[in-house]
C-alpha positions as CSV (number, residue, x, y, z in Angstrom):
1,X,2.2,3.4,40.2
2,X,1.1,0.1,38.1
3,X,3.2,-2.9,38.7
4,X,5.3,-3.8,36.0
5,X,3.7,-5.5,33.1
6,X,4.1,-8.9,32.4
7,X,5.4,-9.2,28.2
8,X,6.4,-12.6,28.1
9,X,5.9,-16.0,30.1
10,X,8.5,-15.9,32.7
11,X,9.4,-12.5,32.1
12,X,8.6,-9.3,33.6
13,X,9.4,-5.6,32.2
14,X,11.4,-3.4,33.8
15,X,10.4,0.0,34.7
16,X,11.9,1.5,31.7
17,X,10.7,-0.7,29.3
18,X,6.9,-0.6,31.0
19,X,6.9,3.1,30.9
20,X,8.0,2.7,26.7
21,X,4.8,-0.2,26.5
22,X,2.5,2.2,28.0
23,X,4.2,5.5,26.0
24,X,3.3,3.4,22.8
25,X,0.0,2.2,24.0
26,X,-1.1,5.9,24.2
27,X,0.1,7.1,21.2
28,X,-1.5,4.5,19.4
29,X,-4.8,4.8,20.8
30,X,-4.0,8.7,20.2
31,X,-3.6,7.7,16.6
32,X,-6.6,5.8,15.9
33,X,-9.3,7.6,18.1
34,X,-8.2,11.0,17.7
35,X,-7.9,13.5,20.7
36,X,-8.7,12.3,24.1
37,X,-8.7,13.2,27.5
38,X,-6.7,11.8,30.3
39,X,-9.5,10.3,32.0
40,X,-10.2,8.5,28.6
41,X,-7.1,7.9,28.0
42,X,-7.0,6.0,31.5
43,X,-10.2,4.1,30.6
44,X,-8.9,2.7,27.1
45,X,-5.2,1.9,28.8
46,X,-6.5,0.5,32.1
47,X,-3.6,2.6,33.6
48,X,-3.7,4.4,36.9
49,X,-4.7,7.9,36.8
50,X,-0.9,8.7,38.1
51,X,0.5,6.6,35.3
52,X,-1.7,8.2,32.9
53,X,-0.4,11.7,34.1
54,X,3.1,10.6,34.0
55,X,3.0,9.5,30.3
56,X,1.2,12.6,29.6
57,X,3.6,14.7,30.8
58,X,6.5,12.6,29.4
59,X,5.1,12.7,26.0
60,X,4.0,17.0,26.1
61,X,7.8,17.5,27.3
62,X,9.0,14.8,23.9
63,X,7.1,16.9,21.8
64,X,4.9,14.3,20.7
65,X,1.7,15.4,22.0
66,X,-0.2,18.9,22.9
67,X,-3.6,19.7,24.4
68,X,-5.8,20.6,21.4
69,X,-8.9,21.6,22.7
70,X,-11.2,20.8,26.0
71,X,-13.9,18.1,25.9
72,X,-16.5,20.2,27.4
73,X,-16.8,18.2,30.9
74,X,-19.2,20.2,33.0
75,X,-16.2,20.4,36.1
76,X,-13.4,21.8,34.1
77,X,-9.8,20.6,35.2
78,X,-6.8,18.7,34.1
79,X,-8.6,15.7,32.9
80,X,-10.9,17.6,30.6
81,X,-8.2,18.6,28.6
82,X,-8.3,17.1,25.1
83,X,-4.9,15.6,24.3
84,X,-3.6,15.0,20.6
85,X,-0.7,14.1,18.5
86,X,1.4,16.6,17.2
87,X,1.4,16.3,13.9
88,X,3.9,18.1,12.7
89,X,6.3,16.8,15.0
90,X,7.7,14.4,11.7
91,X,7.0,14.7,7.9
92,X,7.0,11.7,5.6
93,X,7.6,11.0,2.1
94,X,6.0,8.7,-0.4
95,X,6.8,8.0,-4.2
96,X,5.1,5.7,-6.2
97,X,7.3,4.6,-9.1
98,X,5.8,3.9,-12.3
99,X,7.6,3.6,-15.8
100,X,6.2,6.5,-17.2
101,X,6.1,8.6,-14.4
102,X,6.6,9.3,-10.6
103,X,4.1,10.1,-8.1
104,X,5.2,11.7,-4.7
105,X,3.4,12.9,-1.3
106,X,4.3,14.6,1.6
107,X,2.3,14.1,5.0
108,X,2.2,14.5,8.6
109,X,3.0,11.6,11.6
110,X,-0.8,11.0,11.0
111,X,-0.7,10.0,7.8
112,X,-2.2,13.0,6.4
113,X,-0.9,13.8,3.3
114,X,-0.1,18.0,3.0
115,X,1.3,17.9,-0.4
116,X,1.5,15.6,-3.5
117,X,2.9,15.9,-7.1
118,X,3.0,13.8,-9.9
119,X,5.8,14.2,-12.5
120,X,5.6,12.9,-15.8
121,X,8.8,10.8,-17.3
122,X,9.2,10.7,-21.1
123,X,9.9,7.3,-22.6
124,X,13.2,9.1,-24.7
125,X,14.5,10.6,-21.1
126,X,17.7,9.7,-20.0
127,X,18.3,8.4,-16.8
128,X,20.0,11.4,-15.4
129,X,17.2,13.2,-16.6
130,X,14.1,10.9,-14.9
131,X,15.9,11.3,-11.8
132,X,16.5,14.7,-12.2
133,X,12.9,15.5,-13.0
134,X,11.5,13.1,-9.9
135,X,14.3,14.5,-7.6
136,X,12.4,18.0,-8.6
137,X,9.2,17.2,-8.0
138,X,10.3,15.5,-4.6
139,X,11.8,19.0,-3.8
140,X,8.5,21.1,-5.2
141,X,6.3,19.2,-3.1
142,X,8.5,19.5,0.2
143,X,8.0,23.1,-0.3
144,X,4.5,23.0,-0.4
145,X,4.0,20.7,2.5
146,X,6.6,23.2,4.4
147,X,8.8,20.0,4.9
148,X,12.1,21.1,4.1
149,X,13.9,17.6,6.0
150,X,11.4,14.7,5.8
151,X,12.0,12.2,8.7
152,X,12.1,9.3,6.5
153,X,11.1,8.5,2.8
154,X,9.1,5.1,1.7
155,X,9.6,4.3,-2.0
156,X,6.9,1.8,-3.9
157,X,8.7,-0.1,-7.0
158,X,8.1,-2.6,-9.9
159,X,10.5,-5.5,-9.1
160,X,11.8,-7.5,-6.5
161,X,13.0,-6.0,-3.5
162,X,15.6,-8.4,-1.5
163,X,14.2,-8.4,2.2
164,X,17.9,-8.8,3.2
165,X,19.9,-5.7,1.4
166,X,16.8,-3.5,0.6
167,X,18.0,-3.2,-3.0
168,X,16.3,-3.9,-6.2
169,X,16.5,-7.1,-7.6
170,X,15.4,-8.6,-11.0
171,X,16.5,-5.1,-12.2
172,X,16.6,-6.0,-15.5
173,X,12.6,-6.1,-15.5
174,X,12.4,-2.1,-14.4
175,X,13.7,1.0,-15.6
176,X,17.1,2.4,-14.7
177,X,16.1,4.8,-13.3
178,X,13.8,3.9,-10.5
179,X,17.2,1.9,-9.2
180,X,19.6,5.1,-10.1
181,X,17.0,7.1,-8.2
182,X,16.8,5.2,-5.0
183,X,20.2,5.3,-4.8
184,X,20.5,9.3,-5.0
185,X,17.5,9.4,-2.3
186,X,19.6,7.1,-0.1
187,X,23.2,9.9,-0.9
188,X,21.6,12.7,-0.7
189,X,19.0,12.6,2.0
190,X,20.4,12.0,5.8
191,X,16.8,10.2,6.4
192,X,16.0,6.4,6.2
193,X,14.8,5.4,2.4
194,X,12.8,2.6,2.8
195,X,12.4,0.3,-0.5
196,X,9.5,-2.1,-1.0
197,X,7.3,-3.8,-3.8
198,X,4.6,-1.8,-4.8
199,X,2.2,-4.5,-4.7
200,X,3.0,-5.2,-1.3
201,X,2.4,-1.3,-0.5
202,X,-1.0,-1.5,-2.0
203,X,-2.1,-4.5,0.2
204,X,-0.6,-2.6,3.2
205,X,-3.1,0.2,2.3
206,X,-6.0,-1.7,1.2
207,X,-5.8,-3.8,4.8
208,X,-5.5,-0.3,6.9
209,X,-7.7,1.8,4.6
210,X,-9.7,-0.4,1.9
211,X,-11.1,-3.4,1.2
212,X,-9.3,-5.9,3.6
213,X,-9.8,-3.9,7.0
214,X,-11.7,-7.2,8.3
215,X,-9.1,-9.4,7.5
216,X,-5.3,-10.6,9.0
217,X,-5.4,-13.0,6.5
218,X,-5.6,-12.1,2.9
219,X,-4.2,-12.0,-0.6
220,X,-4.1,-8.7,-2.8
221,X,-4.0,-10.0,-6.4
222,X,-2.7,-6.7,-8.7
223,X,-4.3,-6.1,-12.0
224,X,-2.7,-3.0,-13.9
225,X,-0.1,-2.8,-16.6
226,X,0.8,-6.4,-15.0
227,X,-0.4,-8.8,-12.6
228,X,1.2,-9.5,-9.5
229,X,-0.2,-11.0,-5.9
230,X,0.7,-9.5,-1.9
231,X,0.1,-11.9,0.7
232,X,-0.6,-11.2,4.2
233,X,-0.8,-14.0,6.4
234,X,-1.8,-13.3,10.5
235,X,-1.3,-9.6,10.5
236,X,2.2,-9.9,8.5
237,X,3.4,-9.1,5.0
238,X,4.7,-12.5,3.5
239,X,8.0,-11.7,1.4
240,X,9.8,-14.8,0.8
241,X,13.4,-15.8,0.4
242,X,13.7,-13.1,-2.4
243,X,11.4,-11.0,-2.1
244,X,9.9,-12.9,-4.6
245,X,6.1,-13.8,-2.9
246,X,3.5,-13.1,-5.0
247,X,5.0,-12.5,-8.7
248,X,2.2,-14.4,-9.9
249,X,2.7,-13.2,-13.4
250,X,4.9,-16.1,-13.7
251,X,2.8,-18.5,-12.3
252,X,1.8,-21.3,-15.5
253,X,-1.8,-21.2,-16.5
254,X,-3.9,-23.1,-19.0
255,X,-4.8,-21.3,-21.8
256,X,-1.8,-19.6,-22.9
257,X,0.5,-20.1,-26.0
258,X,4.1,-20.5,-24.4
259,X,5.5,-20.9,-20.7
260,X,7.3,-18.3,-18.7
261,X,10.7,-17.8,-18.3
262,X,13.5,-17.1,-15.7
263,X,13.6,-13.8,-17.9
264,X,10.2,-12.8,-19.1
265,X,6.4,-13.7,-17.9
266,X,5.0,-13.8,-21.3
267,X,3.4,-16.9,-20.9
268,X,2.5,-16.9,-17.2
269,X,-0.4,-15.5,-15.9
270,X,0.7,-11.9,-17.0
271,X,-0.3,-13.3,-20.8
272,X,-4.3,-13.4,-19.6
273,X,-4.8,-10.8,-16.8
274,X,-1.8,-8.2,-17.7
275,X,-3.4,-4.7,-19.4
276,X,-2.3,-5.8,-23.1
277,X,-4.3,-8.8,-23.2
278,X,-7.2,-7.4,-21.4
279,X,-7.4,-5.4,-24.4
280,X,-7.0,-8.3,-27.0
281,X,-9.7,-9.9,-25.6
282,X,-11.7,-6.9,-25.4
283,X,-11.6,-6.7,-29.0
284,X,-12.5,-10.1,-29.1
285,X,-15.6,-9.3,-27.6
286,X,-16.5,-5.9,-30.1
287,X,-15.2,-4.1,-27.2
288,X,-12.2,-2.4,-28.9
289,X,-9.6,-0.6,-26.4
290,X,-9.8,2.5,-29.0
291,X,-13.6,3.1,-28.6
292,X,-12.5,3.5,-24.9
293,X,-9.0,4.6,-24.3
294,X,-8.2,6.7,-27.2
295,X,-5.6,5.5,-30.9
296,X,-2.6,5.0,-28.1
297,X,-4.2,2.2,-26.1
298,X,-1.9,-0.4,-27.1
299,X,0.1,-0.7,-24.3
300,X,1.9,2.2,-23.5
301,X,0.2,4.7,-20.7
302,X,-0.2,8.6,-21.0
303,X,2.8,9.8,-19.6
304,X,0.4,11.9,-17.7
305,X,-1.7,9.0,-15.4
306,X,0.4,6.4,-16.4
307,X,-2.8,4.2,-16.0
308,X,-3.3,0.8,-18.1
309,X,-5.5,1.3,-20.6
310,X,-7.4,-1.8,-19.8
311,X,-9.0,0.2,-16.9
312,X,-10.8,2.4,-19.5
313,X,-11.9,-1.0,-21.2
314,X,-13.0,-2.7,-18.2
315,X,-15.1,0.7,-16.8
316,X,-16.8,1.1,-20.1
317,X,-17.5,-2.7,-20.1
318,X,-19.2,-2.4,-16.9
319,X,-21.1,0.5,-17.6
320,X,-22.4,-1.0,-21.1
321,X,-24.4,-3.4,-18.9
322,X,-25.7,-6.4,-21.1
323,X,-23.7,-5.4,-23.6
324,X,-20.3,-5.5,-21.6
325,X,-21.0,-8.9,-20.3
326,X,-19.4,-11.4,-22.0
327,X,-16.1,-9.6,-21.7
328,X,-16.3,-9.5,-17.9
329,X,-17.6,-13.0,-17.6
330,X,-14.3,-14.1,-20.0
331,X,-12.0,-12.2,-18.1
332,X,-13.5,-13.3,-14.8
333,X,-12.8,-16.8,-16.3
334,X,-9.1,-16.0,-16.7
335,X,-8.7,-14.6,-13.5
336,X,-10.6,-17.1,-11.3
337,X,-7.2,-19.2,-12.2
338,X,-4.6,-17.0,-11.2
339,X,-6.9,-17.0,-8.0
340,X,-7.7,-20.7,-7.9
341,X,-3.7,-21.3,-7.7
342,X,-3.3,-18.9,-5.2
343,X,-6.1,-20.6,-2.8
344,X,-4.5,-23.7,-3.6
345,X,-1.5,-23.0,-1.8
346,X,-2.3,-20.7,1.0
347,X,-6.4,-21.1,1.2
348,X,-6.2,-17.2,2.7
349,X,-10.4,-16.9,2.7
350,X,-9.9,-13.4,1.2
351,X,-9.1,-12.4,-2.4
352,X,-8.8,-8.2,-3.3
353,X,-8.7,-7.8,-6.7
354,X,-6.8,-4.5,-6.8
355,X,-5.0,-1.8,-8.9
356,X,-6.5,-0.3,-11.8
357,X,-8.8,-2.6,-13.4
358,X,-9.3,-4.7,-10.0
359,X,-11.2,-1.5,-9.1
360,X,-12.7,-0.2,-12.2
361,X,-14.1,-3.6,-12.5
362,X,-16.3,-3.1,-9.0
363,X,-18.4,-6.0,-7.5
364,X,-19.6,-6.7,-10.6
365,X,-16.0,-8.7,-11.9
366,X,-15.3,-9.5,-8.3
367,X,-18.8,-11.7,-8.2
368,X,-18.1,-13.0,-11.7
369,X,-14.5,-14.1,-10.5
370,X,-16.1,-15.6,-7.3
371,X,-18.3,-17.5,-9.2
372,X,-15.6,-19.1,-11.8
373,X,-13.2,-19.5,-8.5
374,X,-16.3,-22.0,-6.8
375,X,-16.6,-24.4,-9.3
376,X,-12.7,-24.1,-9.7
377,X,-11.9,-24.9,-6.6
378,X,-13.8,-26.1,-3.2
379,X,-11.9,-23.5,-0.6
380,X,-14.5,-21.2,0.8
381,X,-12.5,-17.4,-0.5
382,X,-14.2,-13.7,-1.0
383,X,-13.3,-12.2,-3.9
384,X,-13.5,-8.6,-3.4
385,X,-12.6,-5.5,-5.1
386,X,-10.1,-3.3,-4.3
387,X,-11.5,0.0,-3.0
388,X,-8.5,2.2,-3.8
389,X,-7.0,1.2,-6.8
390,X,-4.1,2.6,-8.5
391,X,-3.7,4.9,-5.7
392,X,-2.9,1.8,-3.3
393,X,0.8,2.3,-3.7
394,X,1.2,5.2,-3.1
395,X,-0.9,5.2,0.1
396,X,1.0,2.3,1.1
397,X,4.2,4.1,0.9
398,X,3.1,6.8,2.9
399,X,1.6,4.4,5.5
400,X,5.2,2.2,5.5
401,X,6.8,5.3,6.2
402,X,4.5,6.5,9.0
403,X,5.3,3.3,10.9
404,X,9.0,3.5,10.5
405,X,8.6,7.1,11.8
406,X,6.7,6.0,14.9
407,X,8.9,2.9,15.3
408,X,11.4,5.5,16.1
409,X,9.6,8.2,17.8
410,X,7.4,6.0,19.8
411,X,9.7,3.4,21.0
412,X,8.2,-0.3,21.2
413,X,9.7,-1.4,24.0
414,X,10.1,-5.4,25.1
């Protein structure tokens, strides 16, 4: 057998806990390369070949993994057995909250998602009735995923979430609602109900999935209805005291009429970058948001997508070409502050313009913001766009609950 590993200077691991490092090694590696063999599996760990068939059989007896196939060795025998993840084994639950509506998916302890619904909320529904409606959909899309228990349920949210309690802070800035409904997840479902920001679930997604795989060190900066920033700093996901990190759309900038508030962020940043001035500006520009988005594009999203309508403005500004450019190089100009200020503080090299319009504007904004952010300020960052967009958070929440899942099927040990 392998000699206990070492896990801290000074410090050795016990048996138990060595068996629960290696256990978790395997999984992992199971998780990110797919199916392997026990000889592979012994190549990637550096384990013994009896440790490696130890663990094996330690996991197949937990239910956590199965042989799924052989790898078509020439000399058939236990090592040419291919060895995967059961997926099945848990089922997870995302929601993305949004004012107008609530987007949920179901998936397996891989991440992959089996089911999703999105149900629309009307802006005259009750609060009884939203949660009502989302608890429905919730159940709907359990049945079609064949998930009658999920394991444990992530929840993406507008708002500060208090790192401490969990809860919903700042809650008069969301709808009822989304706080009346995280409470009946947490009563009626005997499964954790994890609450987060859903800007900090997007940059969670965009660093395993999107833009920001290359990078420990980034910030997401959120461009959709509102504007709001994620900041990930080594590998981890920078909160604050509050929960507050990143509500850039209270940050002070030149160029607006008033200054935020301890109650409102009209006046921030929000009153350049958020989805309503987008649009103003637009129009500024002879790029009216109804030539794009349709006589509702004020402000107030289709109940059915619940997108900003600034994304249509911004993807017909891009694809107008020529004609389009003076828009994006305006609202480059107003971003490239929001990000200026950012790097000012926390010089993170990396910038992912994400959400919505981060995405619909492409490469094409992200260079224009670049370019404004250089003369603005003399920290080396690349701006980049995000590459999932609105869909961030709620792949973020399925991800966040995928991890607290494994965190408690694969035990970390230490």
């Amino acid at each position: 057998m392998d000699a206990p590993r070492t896990v801290a200077a000074g410090r050795t691991a016990s048996p138990t806990t060595a068996r629960l490092i290696n256990d978790r090694l395997a999984l992992q590696l199971l998780q990110s390369e797919g199916a392997l063999t026990a000889g592979q599996l012994k190549t990637l760990t550096g384990l013994s070949r009896p440790t490696v068939a130890d663990l094996v059989e330690r996991l197949q007896e937990a239910g956590l993994i199965a042989v799924v196939g052989e790898s078509g060795a020439q000399r058939r025998g236990p090592n040419a057995r291919l060895y995967g993840i059961v997926a099945d084994r848990a089922h997870l639950v995302g929601l993305d909250l949004r004012t107008h509506s609530v987007t949920v998916a179901v998936a397996d302890l891989l991440g992959e998602v089996r089911a999703e619904r999105t149900v629309p909320i009307g802006p005259d529904d009750t609060p009884d009735a939203a949660v009502a409606a989302a608890l429905a959909g919730l159940d709907k899309a359990l049945a079609a995923a064949g998930a009658p228990h999920p394991h444990t349920i992530a929840v993406g949210a507008p708002g500060l979430v208090d790192p401490a309690t969990g809860r919903l802070g700042g809650t008069d800035w969301v709808p009822s609602w989304h706080v009346a409904l995280v409470g009946e997840l947490r009563a009626r479902r005997a499964v954790p109900v994890l609450l987060e920001n859903e800007v900090n679930l997007a940059a969670i997604a965009e660093q395993r999935d999107g833009a920001a795989r290359d990078h420990d060190t980034f910030v997401l900066l959120w461009l959709g209805h509102g504007t709001g920033a994620a900041v990930v700093l080594d590998g981890t996901l920078r909160r604050g005291a509050s929960g507050g990190t990143g509500e850039i759309g209270f940050l002070p900038v030149p160029g607006t009429a008033a200054l935020p508030s301890a109650s409102g962020c009209d006046g921030g940043f929000h009153s350049l970058a958020g989805s309503a001035a987008i649009c103003a500006l637009a129009a500024q520009h002879g790029l009216p948001a109804e030539a794009v988005a349709g006589p509702a594009a004020a402000d107030a999203p289709s109940p059915d997508t619940d997108a900003p309508p600034a994304e249509a403005v911004v993807r017909a500004a891009v694809a107008a070409g020529d004609a389009g450019a003076a828009f994006l190089d305006a609202l480059a100009a107003r971003i490239a502050l929001g990000v200026a200020a950012v790097c000012a503080v926390l010089d993170p090299g990396c910038v992912v313009l994400g959400g919505e319009i981060g995405s619909g504007g492409g490469e094409g904004l992200a260079g224009r913001v670049a370019g404004h952010l250089a003369r603005l300020s003399p920290l080396r960052t690349d701006v980049r766009a995000g590459a999932l967009g609105g869909r961030a958070v709620l792949r973020g929440a399925v991800l966040a609950a995928r991890d607290a899942a494994q965190n408690e099927l694969f035990p970390p040990g230490g």
